[in-house]
C-alpha positions in Angstrom: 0.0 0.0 0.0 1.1 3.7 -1.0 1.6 5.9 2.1 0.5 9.2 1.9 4.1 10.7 1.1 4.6 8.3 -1.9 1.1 9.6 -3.3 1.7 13.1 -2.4 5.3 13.0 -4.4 4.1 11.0 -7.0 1.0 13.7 -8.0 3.3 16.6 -7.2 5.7 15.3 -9.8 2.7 14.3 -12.2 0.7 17.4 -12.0 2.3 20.9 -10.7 -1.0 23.0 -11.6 -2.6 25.1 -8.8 -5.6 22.7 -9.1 -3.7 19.5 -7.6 -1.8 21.6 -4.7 -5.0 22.9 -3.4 -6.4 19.6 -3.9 -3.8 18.5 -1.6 -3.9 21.4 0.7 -7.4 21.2 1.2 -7.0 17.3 1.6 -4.6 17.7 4.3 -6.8 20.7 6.3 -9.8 18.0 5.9 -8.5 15.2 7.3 -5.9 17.0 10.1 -2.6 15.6 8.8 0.1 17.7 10.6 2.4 18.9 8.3 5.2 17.3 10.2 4.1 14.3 9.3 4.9 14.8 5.7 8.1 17.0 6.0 10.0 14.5 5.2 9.2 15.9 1.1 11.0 18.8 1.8 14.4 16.0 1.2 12.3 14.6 -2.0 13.9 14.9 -5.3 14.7 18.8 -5.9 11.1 19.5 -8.3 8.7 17.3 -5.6 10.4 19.1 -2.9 9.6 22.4 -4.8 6.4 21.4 -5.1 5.7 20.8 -1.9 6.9 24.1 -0.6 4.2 25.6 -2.9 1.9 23.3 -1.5 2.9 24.4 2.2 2.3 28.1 0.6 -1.5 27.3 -0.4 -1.8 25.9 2.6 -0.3 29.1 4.6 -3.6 30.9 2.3 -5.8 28.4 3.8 -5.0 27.2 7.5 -2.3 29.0 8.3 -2.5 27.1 11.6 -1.7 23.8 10.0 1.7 25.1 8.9 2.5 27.8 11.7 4.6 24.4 14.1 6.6 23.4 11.6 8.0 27.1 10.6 10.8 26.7 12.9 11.4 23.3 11.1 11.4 25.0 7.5 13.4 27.7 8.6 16.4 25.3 10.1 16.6 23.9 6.7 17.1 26.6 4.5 20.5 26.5 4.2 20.2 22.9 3.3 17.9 22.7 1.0 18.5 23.4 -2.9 15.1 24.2 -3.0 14.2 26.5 -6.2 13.5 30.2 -4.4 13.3 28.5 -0.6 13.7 31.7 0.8 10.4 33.3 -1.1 8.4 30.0 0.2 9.9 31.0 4.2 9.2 35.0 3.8 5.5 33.5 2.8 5.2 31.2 5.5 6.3 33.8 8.1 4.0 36.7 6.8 0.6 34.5 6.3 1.2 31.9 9.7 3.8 34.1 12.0 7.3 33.7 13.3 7.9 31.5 16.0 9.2 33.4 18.8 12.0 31.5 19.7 13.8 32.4 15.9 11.9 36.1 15.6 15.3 37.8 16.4 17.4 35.3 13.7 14.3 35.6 10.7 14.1 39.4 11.1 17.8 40.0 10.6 17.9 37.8 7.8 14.7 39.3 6.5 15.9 42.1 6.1 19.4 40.9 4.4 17.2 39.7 1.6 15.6 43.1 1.3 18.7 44.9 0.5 20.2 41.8 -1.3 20.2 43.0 -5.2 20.2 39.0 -6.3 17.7 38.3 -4.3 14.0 38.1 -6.5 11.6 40.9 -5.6 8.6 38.3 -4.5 10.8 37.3 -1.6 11.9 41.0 -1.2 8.1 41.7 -0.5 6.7 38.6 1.3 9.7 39.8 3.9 8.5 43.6 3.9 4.6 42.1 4.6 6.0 39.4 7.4 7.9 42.4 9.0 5.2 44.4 8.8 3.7 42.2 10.7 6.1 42.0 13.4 5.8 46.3 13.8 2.7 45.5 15.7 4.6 43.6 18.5 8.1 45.5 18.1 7.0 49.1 17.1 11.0 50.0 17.3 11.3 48.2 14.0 8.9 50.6 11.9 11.9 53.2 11.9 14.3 50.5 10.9 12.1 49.2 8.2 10.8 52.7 6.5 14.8 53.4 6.6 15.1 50.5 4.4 11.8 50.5 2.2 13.4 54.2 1.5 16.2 53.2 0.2 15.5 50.1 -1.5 12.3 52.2 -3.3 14.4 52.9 -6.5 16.6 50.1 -6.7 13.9 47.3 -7.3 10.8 46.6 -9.7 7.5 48.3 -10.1 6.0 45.6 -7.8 8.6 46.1 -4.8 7.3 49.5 -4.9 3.9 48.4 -4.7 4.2 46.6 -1.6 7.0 48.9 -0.2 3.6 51.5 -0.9 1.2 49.7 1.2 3.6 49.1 4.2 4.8 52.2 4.4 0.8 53.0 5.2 0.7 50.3 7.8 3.9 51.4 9.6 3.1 55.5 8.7 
């Protein structure tokens, strides 16, 4: 008999449509399936794995609830993981389920490293200015640090950087 893994990585590998992930996502919320117990496809072959981290992001859209105790898992992998834009998939995570407490400290620095990173791509860029938006409502000393950066970043990255730069700058303002 298949265990749910094996199917899982099989369909991801057969079908990467939005369709099938929210099938899955929606699977998973409906029958209460931890995501720790299927973590272990974040060490699948590299386009599974990929597809399971945009699985884990529907999900985040969903139930961010289901995903929010194994953040602190994701996050001690990223540096392990070859993971296609793993970084993008965290900065998600952390803005739609939270940062665990014990790592805020670690993911903000590093947060806002990939802000002023110029290789970095501007999707992860802004999932990181929305999850540390987030974190102004607990640490209100960081609004000053971030508008300092959205400020100068403004005219160094896309269109859609300055979008979401925008809207923060509201929030924080």
């Amino acid at each position: 008999m298949e265990s749910l893994i094996e199917k899982l990585e099989v369909s991801l590998l057969r079908d990467d449509r939005d369709e099938n992930r929210k099938k899955w996502a929606h699977h998973i919320i409906a029958e209460k399936i931890p995501l720790m117990d299927i973590i272990e496809l974040l060490r699948a072959e590299k386009r599974a794995a990929t597809r399971f981290t945009w699985m884990v992001g529907d999900l985040c859209e969903l139930a961010p609830q289901v995903v929010y105790p194994a953040i602190f898992y994701f996050w001690s992998k990223r540096n392990e993981t070859e993971i296609t834009n793993f970084n993008r998939s965290l900065a998600k995570m952390c803005w739609l389920c939270g940062i665990p407490e014990e790592i805020e400290g670690e993911v903000t620095s590093e947060m806002f490293e990939w802000i002023l990173d110029p290789e970095v791509i501007v999707s992860t860029k802004n999932y990181s200015l929305l999850a540390l938006a987030n974190l102004t409502d607990k640490y209100s000393e960081l609004k000053s640090e971030l508008k300092m950066v959205i400020e100068d970043q403004m005219q160094k990255n896309s269109i859609a950087f300055e979008k979401c730069a925008g809207k923060v700058l509201k929030k924080i303002c």
